[in-house]
Residue frames relative to the residue before (quaternion, step in Angstrom):
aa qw qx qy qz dx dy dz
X 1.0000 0.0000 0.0000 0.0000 0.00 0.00 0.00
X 0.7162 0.4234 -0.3357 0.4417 3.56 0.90 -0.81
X 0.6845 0.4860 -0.3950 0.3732 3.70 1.00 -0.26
X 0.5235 0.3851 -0.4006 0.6459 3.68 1.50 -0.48
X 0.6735 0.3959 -0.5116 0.3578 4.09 -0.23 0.60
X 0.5671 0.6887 -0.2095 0.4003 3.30 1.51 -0.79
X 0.7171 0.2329 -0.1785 0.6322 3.11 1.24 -1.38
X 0.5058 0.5887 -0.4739 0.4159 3.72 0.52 0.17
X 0.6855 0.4179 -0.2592 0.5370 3.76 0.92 -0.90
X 0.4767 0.7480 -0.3660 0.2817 3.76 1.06 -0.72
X 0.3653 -0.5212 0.5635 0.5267 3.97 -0.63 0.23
X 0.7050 0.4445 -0.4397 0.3348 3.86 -0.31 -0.56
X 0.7268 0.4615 -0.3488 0.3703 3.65 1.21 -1.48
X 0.2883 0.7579 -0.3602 0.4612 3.65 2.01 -0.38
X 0.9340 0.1521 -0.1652 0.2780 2.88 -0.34 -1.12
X 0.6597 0.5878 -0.2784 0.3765 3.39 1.75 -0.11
X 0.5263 0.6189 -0.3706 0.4501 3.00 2.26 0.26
X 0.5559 0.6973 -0.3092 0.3302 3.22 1.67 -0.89
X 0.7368 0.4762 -0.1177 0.4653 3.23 1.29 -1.30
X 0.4333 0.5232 -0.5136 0.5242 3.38 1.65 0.00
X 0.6835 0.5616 -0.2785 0.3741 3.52 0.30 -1.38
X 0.4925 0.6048 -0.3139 0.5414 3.63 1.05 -0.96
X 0.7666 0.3477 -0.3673 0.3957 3.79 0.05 -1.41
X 0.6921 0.4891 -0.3389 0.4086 3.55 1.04 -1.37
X 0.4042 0.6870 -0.4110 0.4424 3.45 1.11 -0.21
X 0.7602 0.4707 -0.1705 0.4140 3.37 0.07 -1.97
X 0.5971 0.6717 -0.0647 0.4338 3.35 1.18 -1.51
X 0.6039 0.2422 -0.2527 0.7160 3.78 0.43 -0.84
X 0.7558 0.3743 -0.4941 0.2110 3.86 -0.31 -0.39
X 0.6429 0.5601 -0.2721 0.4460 3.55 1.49 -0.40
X 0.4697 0.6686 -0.2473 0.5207 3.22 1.64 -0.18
X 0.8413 0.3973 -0.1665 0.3266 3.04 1.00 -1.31
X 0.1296 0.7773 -0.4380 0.4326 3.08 1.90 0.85
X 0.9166 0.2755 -0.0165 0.2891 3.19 0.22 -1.68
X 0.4266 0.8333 -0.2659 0.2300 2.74 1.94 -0.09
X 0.0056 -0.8338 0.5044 0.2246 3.97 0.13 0.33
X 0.3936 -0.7140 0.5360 0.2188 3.31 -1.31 1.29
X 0.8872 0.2682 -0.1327 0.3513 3.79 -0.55 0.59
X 0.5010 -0.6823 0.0769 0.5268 3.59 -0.31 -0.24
X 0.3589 -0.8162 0.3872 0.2346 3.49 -0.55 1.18
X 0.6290 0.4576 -0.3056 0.5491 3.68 0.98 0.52
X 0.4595 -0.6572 0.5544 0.2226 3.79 -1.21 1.14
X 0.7826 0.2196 -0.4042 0.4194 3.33 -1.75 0.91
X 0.8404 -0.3133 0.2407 0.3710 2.99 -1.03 -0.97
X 0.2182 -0.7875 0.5107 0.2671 3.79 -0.64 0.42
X 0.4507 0.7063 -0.4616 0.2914 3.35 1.20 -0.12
X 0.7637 0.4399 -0.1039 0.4609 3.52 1.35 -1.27
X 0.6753 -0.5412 0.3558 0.3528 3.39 -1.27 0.27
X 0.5778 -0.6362 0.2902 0.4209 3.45 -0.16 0.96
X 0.7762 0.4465 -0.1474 0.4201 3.73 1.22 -0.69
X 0.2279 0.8094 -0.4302 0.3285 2.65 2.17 0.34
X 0.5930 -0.6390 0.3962 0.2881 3.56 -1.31 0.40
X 0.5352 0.6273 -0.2851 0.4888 3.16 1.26 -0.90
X 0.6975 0.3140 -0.2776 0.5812 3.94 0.76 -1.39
X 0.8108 0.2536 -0.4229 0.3152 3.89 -0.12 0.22
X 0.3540 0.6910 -0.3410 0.5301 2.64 1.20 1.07
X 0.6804 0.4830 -0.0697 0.5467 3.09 1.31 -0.95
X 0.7261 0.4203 -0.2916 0.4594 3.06 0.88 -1.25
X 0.4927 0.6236 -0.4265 0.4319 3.90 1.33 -1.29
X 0.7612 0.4214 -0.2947 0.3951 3.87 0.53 -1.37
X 0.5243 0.5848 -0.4128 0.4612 3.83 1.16 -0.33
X 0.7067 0.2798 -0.3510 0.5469 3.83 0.61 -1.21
X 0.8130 0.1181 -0.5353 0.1964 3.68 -0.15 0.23
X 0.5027 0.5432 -0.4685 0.4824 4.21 1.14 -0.03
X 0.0104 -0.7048 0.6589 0.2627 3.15 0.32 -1.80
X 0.6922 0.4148 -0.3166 0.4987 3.88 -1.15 -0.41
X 0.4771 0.5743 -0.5987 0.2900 4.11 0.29 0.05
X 0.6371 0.5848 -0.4188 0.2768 3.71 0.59 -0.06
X 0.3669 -0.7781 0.4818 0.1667 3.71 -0.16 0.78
X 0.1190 -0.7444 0.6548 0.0534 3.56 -0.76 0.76
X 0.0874 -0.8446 0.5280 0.0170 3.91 -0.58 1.10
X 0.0532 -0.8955 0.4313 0.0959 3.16 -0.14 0.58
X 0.2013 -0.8487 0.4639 0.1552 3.77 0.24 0.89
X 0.0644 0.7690 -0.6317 -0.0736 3.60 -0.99 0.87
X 0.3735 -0.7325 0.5539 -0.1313 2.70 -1.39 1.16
X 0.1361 -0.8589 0.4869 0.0819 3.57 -0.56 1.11
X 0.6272 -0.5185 0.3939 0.4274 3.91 -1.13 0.71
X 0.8536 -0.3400 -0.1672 0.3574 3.55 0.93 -0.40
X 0.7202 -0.1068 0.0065 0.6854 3.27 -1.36 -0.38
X 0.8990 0.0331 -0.0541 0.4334 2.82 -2.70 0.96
X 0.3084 0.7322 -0.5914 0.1379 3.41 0.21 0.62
X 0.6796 0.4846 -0.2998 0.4620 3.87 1.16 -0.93
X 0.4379 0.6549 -0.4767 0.3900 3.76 1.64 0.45
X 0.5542 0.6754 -0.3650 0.3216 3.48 1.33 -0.49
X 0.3902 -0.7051 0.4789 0.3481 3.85 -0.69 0.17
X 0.6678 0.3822 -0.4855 0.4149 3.40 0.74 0.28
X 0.5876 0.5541 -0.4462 0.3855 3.48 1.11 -0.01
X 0.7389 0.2752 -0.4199 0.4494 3.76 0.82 -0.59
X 0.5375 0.4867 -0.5199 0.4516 3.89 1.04 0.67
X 0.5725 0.3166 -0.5113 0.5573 3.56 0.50 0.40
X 0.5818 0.4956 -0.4391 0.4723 3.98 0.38 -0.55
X 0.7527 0.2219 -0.3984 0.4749 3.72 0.39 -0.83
X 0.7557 0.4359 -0.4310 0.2306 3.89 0.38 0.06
X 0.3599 0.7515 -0.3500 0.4280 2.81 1.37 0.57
X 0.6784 0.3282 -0.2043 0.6248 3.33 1.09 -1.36
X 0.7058 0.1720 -0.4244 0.5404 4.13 0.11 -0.05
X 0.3565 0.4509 -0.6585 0.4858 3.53 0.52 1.67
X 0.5826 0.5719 -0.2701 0.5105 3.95 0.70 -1.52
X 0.7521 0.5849 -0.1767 0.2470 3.46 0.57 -1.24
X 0.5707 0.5081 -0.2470 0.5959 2.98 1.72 -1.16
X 0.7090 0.3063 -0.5071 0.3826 3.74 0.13 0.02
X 0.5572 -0.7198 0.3380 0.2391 3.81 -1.10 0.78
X 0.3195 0.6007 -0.4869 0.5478 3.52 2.01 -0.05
X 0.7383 0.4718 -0.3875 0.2867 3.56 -0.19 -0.75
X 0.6442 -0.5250 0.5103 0.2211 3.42 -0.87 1.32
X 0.7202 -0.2689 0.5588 0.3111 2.48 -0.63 -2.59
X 0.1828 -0.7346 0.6509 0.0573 3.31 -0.60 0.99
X 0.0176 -0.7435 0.6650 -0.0687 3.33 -2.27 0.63
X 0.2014 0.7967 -0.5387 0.1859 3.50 0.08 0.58
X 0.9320 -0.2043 0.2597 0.1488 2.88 -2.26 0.05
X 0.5440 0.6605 -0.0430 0.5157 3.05 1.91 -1.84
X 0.6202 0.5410 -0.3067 0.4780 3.65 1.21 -1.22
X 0.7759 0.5109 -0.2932 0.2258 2.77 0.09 -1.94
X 0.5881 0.6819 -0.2671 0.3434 3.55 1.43 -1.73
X 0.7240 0.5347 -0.0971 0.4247 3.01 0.71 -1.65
X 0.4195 0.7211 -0.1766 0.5224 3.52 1.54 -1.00
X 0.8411 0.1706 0.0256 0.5125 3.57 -0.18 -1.66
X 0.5101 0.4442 -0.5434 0.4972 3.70 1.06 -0.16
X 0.7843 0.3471 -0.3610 0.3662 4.00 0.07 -0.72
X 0.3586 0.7336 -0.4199 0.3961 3.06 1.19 0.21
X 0.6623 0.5605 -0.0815 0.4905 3.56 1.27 -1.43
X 0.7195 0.2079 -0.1885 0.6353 3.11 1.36 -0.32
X 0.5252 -0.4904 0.5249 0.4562 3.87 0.09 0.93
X 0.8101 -0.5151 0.2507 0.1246 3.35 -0.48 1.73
X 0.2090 0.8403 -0.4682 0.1761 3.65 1.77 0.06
X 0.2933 -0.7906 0.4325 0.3192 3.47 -0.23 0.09
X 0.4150 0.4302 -0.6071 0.5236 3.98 1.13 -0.13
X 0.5896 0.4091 -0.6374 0.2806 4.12 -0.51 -0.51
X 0.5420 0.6547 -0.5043 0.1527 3.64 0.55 -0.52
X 0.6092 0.5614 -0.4432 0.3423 3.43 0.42 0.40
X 0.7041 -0.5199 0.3942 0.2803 2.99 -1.97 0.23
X 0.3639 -0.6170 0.4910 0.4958 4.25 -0.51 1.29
X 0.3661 -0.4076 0.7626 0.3440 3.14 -2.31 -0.52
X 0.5946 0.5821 -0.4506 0.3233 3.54 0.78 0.07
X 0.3664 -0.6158 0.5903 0.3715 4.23 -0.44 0.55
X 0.8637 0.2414 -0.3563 0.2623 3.63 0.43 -0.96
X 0.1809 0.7947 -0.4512 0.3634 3.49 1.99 -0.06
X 0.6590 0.5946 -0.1349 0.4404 3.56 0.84 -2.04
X 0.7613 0.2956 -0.1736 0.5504 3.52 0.29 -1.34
X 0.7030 0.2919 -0.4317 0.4839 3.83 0.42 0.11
X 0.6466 0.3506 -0.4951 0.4626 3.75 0.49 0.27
X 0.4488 0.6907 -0.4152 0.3860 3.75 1.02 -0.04
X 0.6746 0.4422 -0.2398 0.5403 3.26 0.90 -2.28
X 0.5495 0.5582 -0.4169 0.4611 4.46 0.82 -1.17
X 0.6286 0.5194 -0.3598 0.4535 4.04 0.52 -0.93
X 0.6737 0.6204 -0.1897 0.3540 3.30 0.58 -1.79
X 0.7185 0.4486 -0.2016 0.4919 3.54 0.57 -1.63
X 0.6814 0.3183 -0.2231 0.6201 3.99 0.79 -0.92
X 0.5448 0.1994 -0.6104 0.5393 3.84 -0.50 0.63
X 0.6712 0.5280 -0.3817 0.3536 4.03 0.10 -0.74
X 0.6875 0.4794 -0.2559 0.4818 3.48 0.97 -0.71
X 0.6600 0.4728 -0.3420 0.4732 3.33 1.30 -0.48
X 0.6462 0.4850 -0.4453 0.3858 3.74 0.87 -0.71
């Protein structure tokens, strides 16, 4: 141990660590061509690709296609942070960003639901469909969301 610290601290063992670090450097960046970010196969990875369940899946991709679900989780800096009204107006442009491309199925988000249970409050009118300027407007159609998915389980 003291002779691999010895030459490691050395001006020579210096400079032959740099250049190790350099290759793994150079290395991970050509790699990272090929690198795929998520899971790059339909159905399930848990199972064996020949698993019934995934050719099953895959048979229903080549004729529907689009059964795969993209989720995107936001997340605020803090507490109750997505109660704000500019957070579920960036949340709802976002999705009638997703929307504008024609691959996209369907979107659903946070932005619904609000907008949803606020016209609710008003015998279903459809201008209520929108999103309060009120924070607590927000947190009382949350707690209204909250209490009915709960009643249903």
């Amino acid at each position: 141990m003291d002779r691999i610290t010895d030459f490691t601290l050395s001006p020579r063992g210096r400079g032959f660590t740099i250049a190790a670090w350099g290759a793994l450097l150079v290395g991970s960046l050509l790699f990272l061509k090929s690198l795929t970010i998520g899971d790059p196969t339909a159905a399930s990875p848990l199972l064996w690709q020949d698993s019934p369940y995934n050719q099953s899946h895959t048979r229903i991709q080549q004729f529907f296609g689009g059964v795969e679900p993209l989720i995107v989780v936001v997340e605020g800096k803090q507490k109750k942070a997505l109660q704000e009204p500019a957070a579920v107006d960036a949340m709802e442009g976002f999705q009638r960003y997703v929307d504008s491309d024609p691959e996209i199925g369907y979107s659903f988000s946070l932005a619904d639901i609000v907008k949803s249970i606020n016209m609710v409050f008003f015998d279903t009118e459809p201008r209520w469909g929108v999103i309060p300027e009120q924070v607590s407007r927000i947190a009382n159609l949350f707690f209204f969301y909250r209490i009915t998915r709960d009643q249903r389980r």
